[in-house]
FIKOLZA-1660 file (N, C-alpha, C; in steps of 0.1 Angstrom, whole numbers, plus 5000, padded with zeros to 4 digits):
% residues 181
   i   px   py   pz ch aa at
   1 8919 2707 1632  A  X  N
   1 8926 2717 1624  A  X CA
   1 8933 2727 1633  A  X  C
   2 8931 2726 1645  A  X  N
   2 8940 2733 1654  A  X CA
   2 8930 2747 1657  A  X  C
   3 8919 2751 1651  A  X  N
   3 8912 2761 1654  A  X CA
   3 8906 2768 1670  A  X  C
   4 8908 2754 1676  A  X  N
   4 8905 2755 1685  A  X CA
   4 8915 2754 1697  A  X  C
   5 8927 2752 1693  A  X  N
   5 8939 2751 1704  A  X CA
   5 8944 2761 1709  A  X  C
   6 8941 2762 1724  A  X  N
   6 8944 2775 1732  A  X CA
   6 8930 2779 1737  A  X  C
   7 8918 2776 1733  A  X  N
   7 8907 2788 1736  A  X CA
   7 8900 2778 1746  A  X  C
   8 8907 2764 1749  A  X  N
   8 8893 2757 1759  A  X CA
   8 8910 2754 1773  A  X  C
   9 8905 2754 1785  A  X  N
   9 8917 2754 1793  A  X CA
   9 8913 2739 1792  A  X  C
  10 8930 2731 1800  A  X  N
  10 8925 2722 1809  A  X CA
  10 8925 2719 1822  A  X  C
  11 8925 2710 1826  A  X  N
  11 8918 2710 1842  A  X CA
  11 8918 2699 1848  A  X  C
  12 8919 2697 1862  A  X  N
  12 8925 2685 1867  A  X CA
  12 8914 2685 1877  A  X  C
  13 8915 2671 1882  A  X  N
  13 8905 2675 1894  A  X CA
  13 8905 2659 1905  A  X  C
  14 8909 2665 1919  A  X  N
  14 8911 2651 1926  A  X CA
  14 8905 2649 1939  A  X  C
  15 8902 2638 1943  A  X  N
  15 8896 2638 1958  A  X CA
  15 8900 2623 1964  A  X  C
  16 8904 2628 1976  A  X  N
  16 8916 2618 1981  A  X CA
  16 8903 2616 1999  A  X  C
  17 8901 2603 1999  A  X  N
  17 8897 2601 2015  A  X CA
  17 8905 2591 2021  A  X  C
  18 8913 2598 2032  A  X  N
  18 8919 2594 2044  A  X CA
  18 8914 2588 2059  A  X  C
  19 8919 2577 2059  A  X  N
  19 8911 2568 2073  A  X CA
  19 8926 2564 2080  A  X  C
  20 8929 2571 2097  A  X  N
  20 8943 2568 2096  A  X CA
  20 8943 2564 2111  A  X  C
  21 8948 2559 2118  A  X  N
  21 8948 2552 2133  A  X CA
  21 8962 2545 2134  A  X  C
  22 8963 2553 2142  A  X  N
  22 8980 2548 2149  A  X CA
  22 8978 2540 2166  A  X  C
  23 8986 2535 2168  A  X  N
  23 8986 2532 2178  A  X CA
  23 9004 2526 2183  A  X  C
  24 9004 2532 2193  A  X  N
  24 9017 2539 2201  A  X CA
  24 9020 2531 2213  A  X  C
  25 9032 2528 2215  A  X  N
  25 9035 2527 2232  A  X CA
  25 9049 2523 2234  A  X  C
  26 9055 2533 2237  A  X  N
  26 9064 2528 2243  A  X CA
  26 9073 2527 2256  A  X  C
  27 9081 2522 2257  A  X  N
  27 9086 2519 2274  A  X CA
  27 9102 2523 2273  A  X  C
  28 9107 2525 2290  A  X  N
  28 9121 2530 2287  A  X CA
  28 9119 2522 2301  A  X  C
  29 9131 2509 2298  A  X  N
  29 9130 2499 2314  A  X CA
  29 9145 2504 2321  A  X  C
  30 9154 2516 2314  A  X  N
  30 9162 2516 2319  A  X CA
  30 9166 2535 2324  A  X  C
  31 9169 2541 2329  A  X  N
  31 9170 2554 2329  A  X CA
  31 9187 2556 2329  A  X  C
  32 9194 2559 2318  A  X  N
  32 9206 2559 2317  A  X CA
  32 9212 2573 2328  A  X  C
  33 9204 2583 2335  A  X  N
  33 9210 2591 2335  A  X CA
  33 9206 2593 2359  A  X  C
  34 9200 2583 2357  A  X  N
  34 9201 2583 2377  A  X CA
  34 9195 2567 2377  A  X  C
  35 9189 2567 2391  A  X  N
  35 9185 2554 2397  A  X CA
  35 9171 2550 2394  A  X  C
  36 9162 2562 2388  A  X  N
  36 9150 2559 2391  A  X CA
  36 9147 2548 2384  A  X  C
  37 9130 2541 2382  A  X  N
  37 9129 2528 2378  A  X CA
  37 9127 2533 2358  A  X  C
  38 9125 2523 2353  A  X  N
  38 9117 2528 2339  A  X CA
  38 9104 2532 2337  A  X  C
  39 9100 2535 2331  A  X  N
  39 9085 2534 2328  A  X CA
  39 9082 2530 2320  A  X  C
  40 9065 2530 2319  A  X  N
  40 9057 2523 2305  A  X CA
  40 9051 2511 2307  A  X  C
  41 9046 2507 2295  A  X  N
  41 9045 2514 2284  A  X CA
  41 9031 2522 2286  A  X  C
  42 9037 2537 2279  A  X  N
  42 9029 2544 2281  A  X CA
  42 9022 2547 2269  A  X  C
  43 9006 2549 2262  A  X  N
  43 8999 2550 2249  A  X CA
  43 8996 2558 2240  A  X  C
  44 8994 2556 2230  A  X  N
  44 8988 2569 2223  A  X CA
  44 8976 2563 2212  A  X  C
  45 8964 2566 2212  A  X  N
  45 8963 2556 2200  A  X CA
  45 8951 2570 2191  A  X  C
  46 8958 2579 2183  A  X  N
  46 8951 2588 2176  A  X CA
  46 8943 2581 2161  A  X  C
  47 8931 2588 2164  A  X  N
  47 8922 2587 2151  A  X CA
  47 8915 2598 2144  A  X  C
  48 8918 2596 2128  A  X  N
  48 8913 2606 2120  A  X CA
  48 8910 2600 2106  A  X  C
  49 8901 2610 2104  A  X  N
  49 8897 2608 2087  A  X CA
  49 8891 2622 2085  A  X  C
  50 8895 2625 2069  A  X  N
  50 8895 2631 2063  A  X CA
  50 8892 2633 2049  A  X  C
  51 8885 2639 2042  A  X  N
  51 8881 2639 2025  A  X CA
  51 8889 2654 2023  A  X  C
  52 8900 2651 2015  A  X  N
  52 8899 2668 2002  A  X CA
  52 8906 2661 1992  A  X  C
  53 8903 2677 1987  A  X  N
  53 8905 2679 1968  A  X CA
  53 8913 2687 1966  A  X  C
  54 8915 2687 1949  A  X  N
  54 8924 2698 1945  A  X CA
  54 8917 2701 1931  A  X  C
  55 8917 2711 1929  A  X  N
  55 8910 2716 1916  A  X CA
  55 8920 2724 1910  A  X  C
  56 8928 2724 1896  A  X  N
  56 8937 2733 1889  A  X CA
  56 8931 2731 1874  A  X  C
  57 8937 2743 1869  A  X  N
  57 8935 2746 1853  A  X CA
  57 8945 2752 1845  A  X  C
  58 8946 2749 1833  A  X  N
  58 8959 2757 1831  A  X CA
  58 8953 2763 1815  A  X  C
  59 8953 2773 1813  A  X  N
  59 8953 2783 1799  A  X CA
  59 8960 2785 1795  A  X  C
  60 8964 2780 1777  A  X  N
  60 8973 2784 1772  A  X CA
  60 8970 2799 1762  A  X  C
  61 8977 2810 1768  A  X  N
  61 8972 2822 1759  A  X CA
  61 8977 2823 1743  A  X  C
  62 8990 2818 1743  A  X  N
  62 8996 2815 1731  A  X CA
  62 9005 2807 1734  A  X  C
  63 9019 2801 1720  A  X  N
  63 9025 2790 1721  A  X CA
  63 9038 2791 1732  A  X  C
  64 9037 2808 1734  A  X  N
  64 9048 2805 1749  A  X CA
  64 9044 2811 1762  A  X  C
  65 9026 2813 1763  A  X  N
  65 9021 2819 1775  A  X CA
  65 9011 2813 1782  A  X  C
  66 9013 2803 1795  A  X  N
  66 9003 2800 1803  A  X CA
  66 9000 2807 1815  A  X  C
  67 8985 2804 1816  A  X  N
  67 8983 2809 1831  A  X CA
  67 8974 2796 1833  A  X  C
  68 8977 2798 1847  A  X  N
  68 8970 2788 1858  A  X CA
  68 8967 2794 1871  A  X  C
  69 8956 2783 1880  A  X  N
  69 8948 2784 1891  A  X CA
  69 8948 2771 1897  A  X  C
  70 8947 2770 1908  A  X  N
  70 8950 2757 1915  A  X CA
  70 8943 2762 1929  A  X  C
  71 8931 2753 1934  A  X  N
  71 8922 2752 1946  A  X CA
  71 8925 2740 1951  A  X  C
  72 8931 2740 1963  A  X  N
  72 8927 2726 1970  A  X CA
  72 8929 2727 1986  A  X  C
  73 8921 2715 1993  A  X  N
  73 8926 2713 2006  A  X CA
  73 8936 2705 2010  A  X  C
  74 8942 2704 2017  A  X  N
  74 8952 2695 2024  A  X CA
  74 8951 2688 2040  A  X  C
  75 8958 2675 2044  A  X  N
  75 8950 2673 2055  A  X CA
  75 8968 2665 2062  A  X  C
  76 8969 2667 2074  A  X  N
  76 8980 2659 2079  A  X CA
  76 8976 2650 2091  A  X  C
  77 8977 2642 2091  A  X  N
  77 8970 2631 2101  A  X CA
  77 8977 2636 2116  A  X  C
  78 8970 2629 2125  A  X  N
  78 8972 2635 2139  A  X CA
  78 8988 2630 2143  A  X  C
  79 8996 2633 2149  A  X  N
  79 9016 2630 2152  A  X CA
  79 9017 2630 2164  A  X  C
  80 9028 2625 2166  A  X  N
  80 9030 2617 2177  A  X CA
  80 9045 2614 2180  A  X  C
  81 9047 2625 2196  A  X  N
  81 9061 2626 2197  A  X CA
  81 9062 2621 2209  A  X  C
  82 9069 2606 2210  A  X  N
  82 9074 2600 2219  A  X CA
  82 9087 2596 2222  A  X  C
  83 9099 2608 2222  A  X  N
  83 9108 2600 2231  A  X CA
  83 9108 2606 2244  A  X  C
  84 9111 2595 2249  A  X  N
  84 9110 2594 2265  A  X CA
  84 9123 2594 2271  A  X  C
  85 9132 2598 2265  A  X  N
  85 9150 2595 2272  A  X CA
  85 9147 2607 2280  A  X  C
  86 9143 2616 2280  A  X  N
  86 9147 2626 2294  A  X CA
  86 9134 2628 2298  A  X  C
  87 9122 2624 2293  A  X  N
  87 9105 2628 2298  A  X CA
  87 9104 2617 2300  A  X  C
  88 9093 2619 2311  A  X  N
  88 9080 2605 2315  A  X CA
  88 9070 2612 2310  A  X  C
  89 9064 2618 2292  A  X  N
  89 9051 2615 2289  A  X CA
  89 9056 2614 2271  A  X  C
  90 9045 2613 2266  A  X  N
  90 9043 2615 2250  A  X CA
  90 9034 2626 2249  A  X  C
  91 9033 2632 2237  A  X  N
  91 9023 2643 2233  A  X CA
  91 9020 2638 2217  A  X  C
  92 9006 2643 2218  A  X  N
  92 8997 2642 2206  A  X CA
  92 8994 2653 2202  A  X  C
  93 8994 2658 2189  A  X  N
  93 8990 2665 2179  A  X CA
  93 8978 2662 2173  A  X  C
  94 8967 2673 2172  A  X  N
  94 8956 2668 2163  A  X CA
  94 8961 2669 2148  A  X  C
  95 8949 2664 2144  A  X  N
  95 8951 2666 2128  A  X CA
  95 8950 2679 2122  A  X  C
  96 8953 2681 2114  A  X  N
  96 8955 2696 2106  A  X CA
  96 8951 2696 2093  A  X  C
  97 8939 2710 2088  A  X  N
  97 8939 2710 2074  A  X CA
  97 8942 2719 2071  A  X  C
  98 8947 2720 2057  A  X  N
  98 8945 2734 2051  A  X CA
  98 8938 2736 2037  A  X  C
  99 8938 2747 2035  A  X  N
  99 8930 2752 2020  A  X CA
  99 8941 2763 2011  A  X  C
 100 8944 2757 2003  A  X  N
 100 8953 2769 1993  A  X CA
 100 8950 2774 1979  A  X  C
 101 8951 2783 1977  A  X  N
 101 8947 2789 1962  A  X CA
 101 8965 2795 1956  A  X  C
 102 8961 2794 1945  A  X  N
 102 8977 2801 1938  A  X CA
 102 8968 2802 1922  A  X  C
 103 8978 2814 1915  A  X  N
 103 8970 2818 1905  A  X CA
 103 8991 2820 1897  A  X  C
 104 8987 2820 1887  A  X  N
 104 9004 2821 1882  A  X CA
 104 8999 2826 1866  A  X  C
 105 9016 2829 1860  A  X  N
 105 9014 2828 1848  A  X CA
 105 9028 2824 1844  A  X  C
 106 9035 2817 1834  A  X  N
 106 9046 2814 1828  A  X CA
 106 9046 2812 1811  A  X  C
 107 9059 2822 1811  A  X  N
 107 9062 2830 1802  A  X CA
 107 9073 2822 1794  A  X  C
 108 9076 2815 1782  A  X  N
 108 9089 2812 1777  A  X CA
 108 9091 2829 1766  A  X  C
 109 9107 2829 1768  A  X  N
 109 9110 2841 1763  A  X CA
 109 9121 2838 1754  A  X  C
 110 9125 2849 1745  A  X  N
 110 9139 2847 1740  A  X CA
 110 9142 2833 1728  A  X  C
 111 9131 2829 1721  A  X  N
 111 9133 2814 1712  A  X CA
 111 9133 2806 1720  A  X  C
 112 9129 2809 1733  A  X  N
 112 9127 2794 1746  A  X CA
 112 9142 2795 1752  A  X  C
 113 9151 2804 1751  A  X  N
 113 9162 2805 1759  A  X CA
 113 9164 2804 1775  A  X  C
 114 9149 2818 1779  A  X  N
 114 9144 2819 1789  A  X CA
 114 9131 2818 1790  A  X  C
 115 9129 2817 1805  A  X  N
 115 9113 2818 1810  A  X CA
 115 9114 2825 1822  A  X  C
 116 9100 2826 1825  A  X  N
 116 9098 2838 1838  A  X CA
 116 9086 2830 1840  A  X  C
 117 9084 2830 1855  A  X  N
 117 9069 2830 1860  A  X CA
 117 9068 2838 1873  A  X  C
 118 9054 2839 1872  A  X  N
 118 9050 2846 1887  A  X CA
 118 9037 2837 1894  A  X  C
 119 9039 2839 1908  A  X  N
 119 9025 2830 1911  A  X CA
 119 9022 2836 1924  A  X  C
 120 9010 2841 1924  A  X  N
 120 9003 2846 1939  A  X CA
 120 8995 2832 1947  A  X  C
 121 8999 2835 1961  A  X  N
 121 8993 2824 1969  A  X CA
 121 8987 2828 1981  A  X  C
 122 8976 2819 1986  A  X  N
 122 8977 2822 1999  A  X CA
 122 8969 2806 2005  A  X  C
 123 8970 2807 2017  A  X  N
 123 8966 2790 2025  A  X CA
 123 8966 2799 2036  A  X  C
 124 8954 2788 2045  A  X  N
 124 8950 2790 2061  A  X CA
 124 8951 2775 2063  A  X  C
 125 8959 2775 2077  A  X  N
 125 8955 2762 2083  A  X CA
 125 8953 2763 2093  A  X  C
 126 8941 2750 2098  A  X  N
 126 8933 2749 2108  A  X CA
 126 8942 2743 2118  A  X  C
 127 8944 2742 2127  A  X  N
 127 8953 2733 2141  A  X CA
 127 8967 2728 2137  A  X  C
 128 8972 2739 2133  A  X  N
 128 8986 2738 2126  A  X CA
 128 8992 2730 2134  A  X  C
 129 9003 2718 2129  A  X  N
 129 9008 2712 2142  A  X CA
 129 9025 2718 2145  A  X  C
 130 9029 2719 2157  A  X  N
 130 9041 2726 2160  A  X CA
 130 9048 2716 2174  A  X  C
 131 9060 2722 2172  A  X  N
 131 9068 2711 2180  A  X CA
 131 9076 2723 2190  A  X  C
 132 9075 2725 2202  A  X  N
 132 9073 2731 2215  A  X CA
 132 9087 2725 2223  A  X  C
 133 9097 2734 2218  A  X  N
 133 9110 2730 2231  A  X CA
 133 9108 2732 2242  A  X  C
 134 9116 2729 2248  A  X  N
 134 9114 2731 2264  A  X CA
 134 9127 2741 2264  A  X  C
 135 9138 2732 2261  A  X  N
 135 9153 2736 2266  A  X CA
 135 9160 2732 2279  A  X  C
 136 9149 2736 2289  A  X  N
 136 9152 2733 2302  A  X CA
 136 9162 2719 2303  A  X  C
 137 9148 2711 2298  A  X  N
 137 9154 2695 2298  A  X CA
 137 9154 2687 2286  A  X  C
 138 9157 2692 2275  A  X  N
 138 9163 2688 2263  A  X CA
 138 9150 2680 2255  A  X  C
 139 9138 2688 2259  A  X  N
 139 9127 2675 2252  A  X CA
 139 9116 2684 2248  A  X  C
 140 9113 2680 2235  A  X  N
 140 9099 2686 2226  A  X CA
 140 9088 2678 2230  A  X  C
 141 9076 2688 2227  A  X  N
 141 9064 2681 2231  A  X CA
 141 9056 2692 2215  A  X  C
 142 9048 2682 2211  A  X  N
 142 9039 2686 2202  A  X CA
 142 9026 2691 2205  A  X  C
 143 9024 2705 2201  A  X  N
 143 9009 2712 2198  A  X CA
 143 9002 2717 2188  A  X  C
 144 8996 2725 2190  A  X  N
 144 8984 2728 2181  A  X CA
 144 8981 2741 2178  A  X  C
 145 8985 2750 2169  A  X  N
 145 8984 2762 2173  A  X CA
 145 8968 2766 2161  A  X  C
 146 8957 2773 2169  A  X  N
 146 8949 2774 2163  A  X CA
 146 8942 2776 2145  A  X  C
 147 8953 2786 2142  A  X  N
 147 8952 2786 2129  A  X CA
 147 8965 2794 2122  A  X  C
 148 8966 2792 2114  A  X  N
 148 8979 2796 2105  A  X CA
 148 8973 2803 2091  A  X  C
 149 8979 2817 2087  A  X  N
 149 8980 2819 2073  A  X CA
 149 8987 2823 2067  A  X  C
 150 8990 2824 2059  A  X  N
 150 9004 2831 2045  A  X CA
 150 8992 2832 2038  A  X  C
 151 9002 2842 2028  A  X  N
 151 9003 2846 2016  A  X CA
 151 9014 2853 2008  A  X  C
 152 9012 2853 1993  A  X  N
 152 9028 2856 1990  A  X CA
 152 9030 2860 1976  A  X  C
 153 9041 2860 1972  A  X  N
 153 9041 2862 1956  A  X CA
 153 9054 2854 1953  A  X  C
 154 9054 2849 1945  A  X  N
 154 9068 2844 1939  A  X CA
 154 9075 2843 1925  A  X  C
 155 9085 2847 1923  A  X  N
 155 9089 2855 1908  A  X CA
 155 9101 2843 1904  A  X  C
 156 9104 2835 1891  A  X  N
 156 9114 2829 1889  A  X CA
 156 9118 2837 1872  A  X  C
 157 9132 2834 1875  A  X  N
 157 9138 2835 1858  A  X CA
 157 9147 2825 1853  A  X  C
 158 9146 2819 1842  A  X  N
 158 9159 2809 1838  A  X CA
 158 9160 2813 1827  A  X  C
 159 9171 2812 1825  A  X  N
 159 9182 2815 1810  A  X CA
 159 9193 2807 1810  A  X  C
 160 9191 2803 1799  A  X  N
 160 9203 2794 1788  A  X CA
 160 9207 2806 1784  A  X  C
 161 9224 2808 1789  A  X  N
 161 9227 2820 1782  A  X CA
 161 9243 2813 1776  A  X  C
 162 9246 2800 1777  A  X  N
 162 9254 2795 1764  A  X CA
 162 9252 2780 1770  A  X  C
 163 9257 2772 1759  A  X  N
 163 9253 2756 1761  A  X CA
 163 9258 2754 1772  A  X  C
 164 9270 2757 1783  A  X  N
 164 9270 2750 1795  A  X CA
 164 9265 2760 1804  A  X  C
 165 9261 2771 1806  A  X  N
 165 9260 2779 1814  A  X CA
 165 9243 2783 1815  A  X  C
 166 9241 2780 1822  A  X  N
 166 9224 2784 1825  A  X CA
 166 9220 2795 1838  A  X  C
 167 9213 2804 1840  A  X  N
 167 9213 2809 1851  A  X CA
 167 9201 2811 1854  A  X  C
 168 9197 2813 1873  A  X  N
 168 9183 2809 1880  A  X CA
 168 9184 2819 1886  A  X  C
 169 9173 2832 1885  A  X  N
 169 9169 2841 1892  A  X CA
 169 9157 2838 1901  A  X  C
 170 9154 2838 1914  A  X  N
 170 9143 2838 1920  A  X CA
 170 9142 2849 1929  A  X  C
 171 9130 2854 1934  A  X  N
 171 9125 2861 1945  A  X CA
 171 9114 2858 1948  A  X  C
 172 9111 2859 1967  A  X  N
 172 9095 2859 1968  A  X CA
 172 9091 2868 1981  A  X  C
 173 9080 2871 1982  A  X  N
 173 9073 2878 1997  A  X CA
 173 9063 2867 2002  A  X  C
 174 9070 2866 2013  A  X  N
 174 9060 2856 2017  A  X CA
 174 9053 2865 2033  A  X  C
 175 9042 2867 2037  A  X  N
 175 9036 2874 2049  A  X CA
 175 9029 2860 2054  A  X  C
 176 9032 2857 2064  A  X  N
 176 9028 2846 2076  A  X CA
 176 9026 2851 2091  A  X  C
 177 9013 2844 2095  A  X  N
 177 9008 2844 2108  A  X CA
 177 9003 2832 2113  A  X  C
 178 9009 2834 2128  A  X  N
 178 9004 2821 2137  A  X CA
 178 8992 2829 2144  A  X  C
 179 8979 2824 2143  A  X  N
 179 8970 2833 2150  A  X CA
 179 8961 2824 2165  A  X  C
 180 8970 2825 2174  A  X  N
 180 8970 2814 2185  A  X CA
 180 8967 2821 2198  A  X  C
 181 8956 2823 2210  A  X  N
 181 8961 2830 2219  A  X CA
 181 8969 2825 2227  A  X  C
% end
């Protein structure tokens, strides 16, 4: 009879396990750019596993007002930067997780013309992975920067303001740190 629609949220819920092994090598038998010999093949053979989740919910306050919550981790398997046209090595990246929370609410407005949402966030990640120019000699190498955070807000608007014409307002603050010595 509908007495009850709106007053119970719903709710999602996931858990993902990752098992990942690469294995790497490559060779350069020719040096386009002097005499020296090639090298190689040189290896990489990274291994990781990992378990996360994600936990969200969504409340409907009435027929044009939800809010929502979203928990979860994230995981990126270990990377692997091998070109060798101007280096003689490869570099390995460990794996990286993260953990994020966001809390929102979205609004339809106007007979559903428009809507608005807002959503607060924040995530830390553990051995953020980053890719490290040199310049010198035209070649990246990948690292690991200890931990990373944000946090932020972010504001959207849409409006149908005639059948062809629609318009998208957004803004956000986002505050980020690399926290590496």
């Amino acid at each position: 009879n509908g007495y009850f629609s709106g007053l119970l949220p719903e709710a999602r819920a996931g858990l993902r396990y990752t098992a990942d092994k690469k294995d790497f090598s490559p060779s350069r038998t020719v040096n386009p750019f002097d005499d020296l010999p090639g090298i190689g093949p040189l290896t990489a053979n990274p291994e990781s596993n990992n378990s996360s989740w994600d936990l969200s919910g969504t409340y409907e306050m009435n027929a044009d007002t939800n809010v929502y919550a979203r928990f979860a981790t994230g995981y990126r398997a270990p990377s692997i930067q091998g070109r060798i046209l101007f280096g003689d090595t490869i570099s390995v990246a460990d794996a990286e997780r993260a953990r994020s929370f966001e809390v929102g609410v979205k609004q339809e407005l106007f007979n559903r013309r428009a809507r608005v949402s807002a959503t607060l966030f924040r995530y830390d990640v553990k051995d953020l992975q980053l890719t490290a120019g040199s310049g010198g000699v035209n070649q990246n190498r990948l690292v690991n920067a200890e931990r990373a955070t944000g946090q932020g807000i972010e504001l959207d608007f849409q409006a149908i303001l005639a059948p062809e014409l629609r318009m998208t307002l957004g803004a956000s603050y986002n505050d980020t740190m690399i926290k590496d010595p």
